[in-house]
N, CA and C atoms as an extended XYZ file, in Angstrom:
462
Properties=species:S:1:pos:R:3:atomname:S:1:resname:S:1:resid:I:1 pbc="F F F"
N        29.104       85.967      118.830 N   UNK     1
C        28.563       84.889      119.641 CA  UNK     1
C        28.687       83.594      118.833 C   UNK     1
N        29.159       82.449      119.475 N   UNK     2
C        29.619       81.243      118.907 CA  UNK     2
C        28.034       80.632      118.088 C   UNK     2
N        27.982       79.513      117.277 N   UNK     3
C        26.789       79.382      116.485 CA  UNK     3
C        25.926       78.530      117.790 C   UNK     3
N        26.664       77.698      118.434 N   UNK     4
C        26.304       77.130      119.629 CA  UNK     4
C        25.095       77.355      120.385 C   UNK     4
N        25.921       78.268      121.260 N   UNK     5
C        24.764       79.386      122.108 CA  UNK     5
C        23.780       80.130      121.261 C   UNK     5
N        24.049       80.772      119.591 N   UNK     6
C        22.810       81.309      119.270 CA  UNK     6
C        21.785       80.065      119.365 C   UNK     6
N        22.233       78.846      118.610 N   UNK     7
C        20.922       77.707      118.992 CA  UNK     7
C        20.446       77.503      120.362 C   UNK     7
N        20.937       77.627      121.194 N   UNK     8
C        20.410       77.601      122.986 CA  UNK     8
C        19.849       79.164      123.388 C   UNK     8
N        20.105       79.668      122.839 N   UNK     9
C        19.327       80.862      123.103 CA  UNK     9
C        18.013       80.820      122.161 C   UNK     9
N        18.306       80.590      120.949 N   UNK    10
C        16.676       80.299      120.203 CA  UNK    10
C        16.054       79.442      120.746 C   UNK    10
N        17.049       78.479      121.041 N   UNK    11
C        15.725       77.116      121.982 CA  UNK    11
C        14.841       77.749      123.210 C   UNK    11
N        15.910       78.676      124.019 N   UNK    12
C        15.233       78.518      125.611 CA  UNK    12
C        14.225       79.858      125.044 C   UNK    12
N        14.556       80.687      124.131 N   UNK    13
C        13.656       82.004      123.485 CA  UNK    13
C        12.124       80.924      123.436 C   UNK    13
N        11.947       80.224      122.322 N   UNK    14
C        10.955       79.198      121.912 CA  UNK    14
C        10.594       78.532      123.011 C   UNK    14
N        11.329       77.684      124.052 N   UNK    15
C        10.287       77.110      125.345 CA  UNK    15
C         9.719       78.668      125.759 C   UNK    15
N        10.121       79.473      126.261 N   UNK    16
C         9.004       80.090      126.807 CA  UNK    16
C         8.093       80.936      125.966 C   UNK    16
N         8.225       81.083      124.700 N   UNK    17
C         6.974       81.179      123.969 CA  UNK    17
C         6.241       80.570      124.224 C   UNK    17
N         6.323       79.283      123.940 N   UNK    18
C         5.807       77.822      124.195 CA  UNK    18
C         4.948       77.918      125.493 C   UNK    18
N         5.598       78.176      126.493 N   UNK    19
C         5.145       78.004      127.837 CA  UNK    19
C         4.368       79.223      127.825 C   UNK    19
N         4.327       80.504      127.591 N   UNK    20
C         3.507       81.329      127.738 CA  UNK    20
C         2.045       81.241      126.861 C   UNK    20
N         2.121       80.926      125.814 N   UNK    21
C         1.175       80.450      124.997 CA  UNK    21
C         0.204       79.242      125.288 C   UNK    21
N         0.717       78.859      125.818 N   UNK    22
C        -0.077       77.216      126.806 CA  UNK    22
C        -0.888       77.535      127.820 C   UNK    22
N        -0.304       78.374      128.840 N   UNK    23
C        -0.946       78.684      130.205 CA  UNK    23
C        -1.672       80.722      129.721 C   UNK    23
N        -1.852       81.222      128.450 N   UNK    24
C        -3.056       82.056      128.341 CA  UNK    24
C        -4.189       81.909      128.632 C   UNK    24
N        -4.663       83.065      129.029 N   UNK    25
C        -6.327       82.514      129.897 CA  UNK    25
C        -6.975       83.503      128.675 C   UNK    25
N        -8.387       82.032      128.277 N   UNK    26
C        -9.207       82.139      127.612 CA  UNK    26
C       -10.447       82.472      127.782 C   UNK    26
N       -11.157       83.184      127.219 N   UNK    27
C       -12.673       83.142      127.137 CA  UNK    27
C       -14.051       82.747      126.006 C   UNK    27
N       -14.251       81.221      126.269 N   UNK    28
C       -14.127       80.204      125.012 CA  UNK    28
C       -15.956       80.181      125.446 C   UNK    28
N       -16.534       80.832      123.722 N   UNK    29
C       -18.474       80.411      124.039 CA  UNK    29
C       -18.648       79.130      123.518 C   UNK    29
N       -20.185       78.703      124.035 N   UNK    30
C       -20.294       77.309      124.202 CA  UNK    30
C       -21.811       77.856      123.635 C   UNK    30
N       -22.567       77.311      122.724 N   UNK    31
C       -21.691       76.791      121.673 CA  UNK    31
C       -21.322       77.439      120.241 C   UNK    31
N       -19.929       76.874      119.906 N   UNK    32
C       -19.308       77.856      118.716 CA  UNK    32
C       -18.591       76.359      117.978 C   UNK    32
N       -18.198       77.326      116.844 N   UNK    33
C       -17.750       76.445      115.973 CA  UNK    33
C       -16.640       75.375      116.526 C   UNK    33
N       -15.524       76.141      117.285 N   UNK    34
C       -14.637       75.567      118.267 CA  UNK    34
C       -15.068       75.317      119.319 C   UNK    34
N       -15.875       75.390      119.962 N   UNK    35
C       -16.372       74.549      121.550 CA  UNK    35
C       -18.100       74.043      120.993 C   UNK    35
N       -18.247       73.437      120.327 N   UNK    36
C       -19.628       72.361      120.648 CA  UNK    36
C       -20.110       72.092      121.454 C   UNK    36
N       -19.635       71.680      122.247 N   UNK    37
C       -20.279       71.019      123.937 CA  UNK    37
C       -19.503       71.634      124.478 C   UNK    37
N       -20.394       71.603      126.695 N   UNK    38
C       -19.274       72.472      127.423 CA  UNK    38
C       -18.300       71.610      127.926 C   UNK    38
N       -18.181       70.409      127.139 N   UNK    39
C       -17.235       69.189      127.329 CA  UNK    39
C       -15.724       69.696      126.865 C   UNK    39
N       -15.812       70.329      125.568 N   UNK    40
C       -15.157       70.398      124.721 CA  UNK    40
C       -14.130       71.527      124.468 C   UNK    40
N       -15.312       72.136      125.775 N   UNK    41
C       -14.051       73.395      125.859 CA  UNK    41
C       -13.659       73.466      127.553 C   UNK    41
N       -14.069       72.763      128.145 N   UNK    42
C       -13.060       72.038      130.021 CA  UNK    42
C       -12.093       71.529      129.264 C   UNK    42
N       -11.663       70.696      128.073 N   UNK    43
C       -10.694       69.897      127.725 CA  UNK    43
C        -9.824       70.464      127.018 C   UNK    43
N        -9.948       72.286      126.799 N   UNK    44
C        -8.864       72.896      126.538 CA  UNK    44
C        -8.068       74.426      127.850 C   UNK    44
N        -7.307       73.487      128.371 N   UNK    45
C        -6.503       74.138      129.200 CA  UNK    45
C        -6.723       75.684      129.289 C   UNK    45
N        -6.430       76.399      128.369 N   UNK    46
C        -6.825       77.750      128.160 CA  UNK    46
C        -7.610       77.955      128.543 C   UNK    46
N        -9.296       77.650      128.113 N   UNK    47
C       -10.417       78.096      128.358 CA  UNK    47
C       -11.013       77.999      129.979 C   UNK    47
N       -10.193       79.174      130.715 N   UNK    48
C       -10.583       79.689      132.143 CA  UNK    48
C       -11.416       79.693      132.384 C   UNK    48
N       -12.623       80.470      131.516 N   UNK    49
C       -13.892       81.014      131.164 CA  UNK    49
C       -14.889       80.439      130.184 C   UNK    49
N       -15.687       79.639      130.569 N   UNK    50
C       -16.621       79.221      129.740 CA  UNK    50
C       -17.926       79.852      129.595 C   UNK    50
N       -18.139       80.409      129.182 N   UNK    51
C       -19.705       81.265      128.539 CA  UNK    51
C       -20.487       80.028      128.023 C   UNK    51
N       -21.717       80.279      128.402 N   UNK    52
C       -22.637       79.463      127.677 CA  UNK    52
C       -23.852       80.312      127.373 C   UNK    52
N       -24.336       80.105      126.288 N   UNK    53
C       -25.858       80.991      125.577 CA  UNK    53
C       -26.635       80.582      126.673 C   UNK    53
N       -27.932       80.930      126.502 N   UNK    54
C       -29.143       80.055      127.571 CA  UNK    54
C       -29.594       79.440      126.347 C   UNK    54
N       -30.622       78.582      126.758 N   UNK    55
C       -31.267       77.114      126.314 CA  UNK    55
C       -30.205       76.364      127.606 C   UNK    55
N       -30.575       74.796      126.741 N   UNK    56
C       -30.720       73.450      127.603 CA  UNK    56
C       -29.118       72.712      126.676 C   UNK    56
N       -28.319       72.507      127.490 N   UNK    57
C       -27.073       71.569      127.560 CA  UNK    57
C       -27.354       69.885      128.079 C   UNK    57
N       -27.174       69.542      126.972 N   UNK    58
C       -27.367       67.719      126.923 CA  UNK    58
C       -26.235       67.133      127.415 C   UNK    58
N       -25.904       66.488      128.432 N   UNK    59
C       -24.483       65.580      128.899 CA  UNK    59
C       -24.109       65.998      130.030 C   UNK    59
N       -23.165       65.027      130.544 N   UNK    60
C       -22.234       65.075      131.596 CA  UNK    60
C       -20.635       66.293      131.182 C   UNK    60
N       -20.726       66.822      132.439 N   UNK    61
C       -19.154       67.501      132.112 CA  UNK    61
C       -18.442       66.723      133.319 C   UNK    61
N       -17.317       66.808      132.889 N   UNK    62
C       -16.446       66.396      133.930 CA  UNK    62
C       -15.208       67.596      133.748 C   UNK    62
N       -14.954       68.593      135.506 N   UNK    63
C       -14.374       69.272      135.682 CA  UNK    63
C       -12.977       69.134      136.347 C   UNK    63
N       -11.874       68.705      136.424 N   UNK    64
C       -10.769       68.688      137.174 CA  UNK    64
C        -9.903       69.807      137.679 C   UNK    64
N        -9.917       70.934      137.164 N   UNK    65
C        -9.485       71.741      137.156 CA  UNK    65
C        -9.972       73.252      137.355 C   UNK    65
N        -9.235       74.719      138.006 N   UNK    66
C       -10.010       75.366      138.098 CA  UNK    66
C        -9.975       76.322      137.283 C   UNK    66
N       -11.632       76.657      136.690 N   UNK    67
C       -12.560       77.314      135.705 CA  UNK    67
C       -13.511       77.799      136.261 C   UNK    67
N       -14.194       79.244      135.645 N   UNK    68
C       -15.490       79.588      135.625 CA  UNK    68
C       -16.771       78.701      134.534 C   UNK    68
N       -17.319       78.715      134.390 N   UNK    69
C       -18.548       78.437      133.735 CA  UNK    69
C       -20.016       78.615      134.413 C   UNK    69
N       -19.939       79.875      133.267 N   UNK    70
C       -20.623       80.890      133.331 CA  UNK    70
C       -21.953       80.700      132.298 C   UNK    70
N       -23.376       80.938      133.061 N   UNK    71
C       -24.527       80.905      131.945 CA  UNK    71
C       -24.938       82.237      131.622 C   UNK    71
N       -26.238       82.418      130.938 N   UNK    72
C       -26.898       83.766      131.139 CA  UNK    72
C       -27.466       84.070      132.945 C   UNK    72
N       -28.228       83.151      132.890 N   UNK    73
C       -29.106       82.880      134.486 CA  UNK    73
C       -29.235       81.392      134.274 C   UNK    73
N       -29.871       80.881      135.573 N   UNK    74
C       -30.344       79.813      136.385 CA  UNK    74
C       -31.796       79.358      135.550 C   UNK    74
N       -32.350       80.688      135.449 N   UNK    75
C       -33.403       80.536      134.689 CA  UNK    75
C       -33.833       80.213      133.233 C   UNK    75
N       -32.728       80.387      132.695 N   UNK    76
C       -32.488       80.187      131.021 CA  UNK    76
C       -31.264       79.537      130.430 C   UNK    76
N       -30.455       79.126      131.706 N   UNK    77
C       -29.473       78.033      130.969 CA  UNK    77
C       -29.361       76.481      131.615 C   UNK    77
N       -29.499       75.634      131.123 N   UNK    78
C       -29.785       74.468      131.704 CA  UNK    78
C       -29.044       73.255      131.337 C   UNK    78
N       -28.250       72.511      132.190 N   UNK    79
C       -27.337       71.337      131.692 CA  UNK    79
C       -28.330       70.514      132.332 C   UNK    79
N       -28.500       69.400      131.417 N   UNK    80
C       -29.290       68.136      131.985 CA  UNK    80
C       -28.109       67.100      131.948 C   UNK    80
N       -27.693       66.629      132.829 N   UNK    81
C       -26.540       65.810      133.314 CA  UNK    81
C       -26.099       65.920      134.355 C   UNK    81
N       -24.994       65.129      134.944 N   UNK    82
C       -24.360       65.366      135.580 CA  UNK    82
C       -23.228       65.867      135.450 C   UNK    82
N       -22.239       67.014      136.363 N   UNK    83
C       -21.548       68.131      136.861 CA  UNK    83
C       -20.636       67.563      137.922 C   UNK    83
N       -19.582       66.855      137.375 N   UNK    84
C       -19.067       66.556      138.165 CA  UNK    84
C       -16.903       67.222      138.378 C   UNK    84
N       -17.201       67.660      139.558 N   UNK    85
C       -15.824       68.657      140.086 CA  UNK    85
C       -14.904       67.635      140.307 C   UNK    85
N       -13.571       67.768      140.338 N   UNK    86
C       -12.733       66.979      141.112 CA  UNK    86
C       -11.205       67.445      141.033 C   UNK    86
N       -10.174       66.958      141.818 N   UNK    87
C        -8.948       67.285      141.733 CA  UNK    87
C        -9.193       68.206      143.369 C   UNK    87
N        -7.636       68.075      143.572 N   UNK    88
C        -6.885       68.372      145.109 CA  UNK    88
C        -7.323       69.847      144.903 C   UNK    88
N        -6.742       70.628      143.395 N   UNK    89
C        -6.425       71.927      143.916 CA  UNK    89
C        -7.532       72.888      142.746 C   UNK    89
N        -8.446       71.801      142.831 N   UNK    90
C       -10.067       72.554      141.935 CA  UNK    90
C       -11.000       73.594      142.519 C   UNK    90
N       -10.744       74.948      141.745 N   UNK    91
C       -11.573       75.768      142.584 CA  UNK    91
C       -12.871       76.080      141.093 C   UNK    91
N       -14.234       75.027      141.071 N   UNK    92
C       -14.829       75.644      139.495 CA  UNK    92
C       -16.019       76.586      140.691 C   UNK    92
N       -15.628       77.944      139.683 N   UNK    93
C       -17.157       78.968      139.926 CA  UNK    93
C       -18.345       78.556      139.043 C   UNK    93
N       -19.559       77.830      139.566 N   UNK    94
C       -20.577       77.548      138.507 CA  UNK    94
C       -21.348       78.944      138.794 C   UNK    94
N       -21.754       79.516      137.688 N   UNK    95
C       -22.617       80.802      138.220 CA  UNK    95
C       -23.844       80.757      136.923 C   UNK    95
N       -25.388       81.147      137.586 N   UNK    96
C       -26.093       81.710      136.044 CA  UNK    96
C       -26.782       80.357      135.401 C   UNK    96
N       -26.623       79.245      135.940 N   UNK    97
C       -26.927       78.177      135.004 CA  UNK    97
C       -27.944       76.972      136.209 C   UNK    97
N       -28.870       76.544      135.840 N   UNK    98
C       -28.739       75.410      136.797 CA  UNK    98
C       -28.559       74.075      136.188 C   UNK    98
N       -28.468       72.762      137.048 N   UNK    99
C       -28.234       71.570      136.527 CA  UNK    99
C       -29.627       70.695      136.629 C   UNK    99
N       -29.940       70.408      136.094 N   UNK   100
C       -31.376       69.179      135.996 CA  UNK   100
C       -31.228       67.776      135.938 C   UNK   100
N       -32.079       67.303      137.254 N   UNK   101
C       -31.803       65.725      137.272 CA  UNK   101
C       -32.463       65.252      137.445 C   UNK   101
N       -32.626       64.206      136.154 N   UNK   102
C       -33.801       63.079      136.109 CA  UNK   102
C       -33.970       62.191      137.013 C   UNK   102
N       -35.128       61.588      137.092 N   UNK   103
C       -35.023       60.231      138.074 CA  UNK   103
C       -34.031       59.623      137.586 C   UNK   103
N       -33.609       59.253      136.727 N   UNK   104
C       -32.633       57.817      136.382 CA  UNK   104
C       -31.050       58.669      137.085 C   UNK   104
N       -31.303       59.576      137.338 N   UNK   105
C       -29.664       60.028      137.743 CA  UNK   105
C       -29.338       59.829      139.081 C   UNK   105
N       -30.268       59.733      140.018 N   UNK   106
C       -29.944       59.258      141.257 CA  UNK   106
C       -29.083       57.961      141.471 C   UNK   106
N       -28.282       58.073      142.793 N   UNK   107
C       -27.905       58.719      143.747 CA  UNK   107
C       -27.080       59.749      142.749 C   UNK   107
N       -26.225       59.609      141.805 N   UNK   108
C       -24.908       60.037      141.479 CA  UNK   108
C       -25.099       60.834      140.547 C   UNK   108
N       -26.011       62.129      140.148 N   UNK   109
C       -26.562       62.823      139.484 CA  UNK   109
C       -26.535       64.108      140.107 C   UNK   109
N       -26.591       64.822      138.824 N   UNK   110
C       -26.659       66.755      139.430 CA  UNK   110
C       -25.162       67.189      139.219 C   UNK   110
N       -24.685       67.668      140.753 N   UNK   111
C       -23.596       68.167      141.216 CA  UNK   111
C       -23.124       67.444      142.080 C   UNK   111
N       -21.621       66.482      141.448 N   UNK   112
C       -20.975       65.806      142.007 CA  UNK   112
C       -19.358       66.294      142.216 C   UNK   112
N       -19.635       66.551      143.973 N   UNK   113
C       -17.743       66.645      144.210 CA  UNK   113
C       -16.897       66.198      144.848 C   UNK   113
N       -15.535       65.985      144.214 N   UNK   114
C       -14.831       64.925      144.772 CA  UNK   114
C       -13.982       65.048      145.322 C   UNK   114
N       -13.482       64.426      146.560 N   UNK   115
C       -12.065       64.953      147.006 CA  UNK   115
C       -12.446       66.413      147.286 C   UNK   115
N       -10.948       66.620      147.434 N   UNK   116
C       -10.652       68.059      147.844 CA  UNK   116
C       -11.422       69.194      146.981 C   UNK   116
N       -11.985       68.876      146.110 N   UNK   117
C       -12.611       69.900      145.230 CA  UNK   117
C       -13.447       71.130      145.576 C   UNK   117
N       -13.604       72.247      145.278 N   UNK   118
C       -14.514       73.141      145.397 CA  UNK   118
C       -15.384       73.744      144.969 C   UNK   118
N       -16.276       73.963      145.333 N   UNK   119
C       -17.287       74.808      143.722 CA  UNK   119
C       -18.139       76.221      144.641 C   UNK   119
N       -17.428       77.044      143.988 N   UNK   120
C       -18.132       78.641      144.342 CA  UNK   120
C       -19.549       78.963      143.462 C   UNK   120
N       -20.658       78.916      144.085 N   UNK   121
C       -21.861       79.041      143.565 CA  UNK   121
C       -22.143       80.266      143.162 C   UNK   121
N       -23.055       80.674      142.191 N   UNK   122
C       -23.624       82.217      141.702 CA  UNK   122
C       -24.626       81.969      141.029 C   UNK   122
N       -25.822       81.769      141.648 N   UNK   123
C       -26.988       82.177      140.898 CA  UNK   123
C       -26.651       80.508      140.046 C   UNK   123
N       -26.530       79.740      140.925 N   UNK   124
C       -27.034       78.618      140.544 CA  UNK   124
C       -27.834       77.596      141.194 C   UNK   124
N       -28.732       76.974      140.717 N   UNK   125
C       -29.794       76.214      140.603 CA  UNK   125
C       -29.095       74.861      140.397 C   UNK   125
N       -29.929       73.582      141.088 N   UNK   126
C       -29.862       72.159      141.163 CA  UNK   126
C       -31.699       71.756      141.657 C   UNK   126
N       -31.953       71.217      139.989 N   UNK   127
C       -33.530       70.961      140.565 CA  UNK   127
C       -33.832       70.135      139.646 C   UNK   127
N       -34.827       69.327      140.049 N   UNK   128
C       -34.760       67.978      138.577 CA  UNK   128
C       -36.085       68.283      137.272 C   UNK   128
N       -36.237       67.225      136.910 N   UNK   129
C       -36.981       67.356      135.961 CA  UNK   129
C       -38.446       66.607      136.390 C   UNK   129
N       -38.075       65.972      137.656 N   UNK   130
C       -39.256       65.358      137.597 CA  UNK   130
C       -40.290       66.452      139.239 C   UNK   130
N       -41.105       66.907      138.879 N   UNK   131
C       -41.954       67.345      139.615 CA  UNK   131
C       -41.873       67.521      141.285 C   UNK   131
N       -41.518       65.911      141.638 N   UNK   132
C       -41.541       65.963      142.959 CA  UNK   132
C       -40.251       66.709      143.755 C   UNK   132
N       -39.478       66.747      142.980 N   UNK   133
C       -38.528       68.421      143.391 CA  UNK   133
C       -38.461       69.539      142.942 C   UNK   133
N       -39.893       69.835      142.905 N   UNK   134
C       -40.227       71.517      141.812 CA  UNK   134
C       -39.404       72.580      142.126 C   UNK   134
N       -38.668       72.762      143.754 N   UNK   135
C       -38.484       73.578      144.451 CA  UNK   135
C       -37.171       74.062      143.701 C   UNK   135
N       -36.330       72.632      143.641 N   UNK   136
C       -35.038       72.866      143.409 CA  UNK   136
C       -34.233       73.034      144.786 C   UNK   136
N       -32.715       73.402      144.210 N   UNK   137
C       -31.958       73.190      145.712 CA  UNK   137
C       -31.408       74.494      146.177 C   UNK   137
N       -31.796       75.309      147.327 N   UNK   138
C       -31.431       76.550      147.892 CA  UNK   138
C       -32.418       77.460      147.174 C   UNK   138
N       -33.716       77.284      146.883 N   UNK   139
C       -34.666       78.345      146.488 CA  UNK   139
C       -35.537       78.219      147.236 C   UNK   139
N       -36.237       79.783      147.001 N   UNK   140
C       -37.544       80.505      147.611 CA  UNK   140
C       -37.129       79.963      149.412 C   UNK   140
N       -35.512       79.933      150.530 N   UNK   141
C       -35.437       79.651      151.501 CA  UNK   141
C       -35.351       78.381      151.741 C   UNK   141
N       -35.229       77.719      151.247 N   UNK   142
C       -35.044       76.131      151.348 CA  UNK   142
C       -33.723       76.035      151.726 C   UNK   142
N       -33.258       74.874      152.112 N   UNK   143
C       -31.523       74.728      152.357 CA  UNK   143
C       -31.395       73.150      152.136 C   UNK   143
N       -32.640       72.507      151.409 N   UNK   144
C       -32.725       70.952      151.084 CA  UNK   144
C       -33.723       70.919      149.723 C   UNK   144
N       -34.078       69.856      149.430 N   UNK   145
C       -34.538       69.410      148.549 CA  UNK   145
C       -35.789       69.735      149.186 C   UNK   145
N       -37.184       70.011      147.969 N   UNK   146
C       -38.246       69.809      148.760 CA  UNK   146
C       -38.655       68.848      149.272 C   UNK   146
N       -39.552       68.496      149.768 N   UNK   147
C       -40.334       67.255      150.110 CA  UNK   147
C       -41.897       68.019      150.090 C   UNK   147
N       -42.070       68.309      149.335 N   UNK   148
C       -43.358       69.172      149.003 CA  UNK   148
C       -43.429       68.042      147.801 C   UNK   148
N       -45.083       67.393      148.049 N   UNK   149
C       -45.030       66.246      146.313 CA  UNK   149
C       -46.272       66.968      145.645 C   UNK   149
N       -46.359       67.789      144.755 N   UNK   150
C       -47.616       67.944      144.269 CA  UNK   150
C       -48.511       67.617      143.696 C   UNK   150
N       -49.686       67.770      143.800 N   UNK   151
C       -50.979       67.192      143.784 CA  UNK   151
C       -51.172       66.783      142.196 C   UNK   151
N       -50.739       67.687      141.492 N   UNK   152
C       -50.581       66.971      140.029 CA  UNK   152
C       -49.759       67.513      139.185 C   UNK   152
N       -49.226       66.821      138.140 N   UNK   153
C       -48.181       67.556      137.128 CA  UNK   153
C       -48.846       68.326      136.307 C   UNK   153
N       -48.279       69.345      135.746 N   UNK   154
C       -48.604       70.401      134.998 CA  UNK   154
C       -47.927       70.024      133.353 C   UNK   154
């Protein structure tokens, strides 16, 4: 074989290494030495699957693309920020976690989606921090926010 073609055959060998190695689906925990925030690991292509410990997640994510992110429960994993989906062909599964929103986050706070985007729910929670929405969003039969204001904070 001429020296030619062995170099075009090592090249096109190497793009699809290349290309197969790029588009592997990951399962990346949050938080680890390599993913810090669940910012940090949406911003690596690979990571399909985001695991998160329970406790409380500080910040905004911004999602474009489609991913799981995954908590323990609703009850023990908590992003205080806003969650925001977007892109034509975004399918994110939020499951296990809920999102918490302060007064100061209104209107544009919680779970924000854009465009064509989608988000497949599981055992997730949207409920704020401040009292007068104790209920949260889609619990104990609800299908809105409460409007239940209670008589005093705890």
């Amino acid at each position: 074989m001429p020296k030619h073609h062995r170099l075009r055959l090592a090249a096109m060998i190497s793009v699809i290494f290349i290309e197969t190695n790029l588009t592997a689906a990951e399962t990346c925990p949050v938080p680890s030495a390599s993913y810090p925030s669940i910012q940090s690991a949406v911003d690596v292509i690979n990571c399909t699957e985001i695991v998160l410990t329970s406790g409380n997640f500080f910040g905004s994510v911004t999602i474009g693309r489609t991913l799981t992110l995954q908590g323990v429960s609703s009850d023990s994993t908590t992003i205080f920020g806003k969650v925001m989906v977007s892109g034509s062909e975004t399918q994110a599964t939020l499951k296990g976690l809920k999102i918490a929103v302060g007064p100061n986050d209104f209107p544009h706070g919680g779970l924000v989606v854009v465009g064509d985007a989608e988000v497949l729910p599981d055992d997730l929670g949207i409920g704020s921090t401040d009292l007068i929405f104790e209920d949260g969003f889609e619990r104990g039969g609800k299908t809105a926010w409460s409007s239940t204001v209670p008589s005093s904070r705890e």
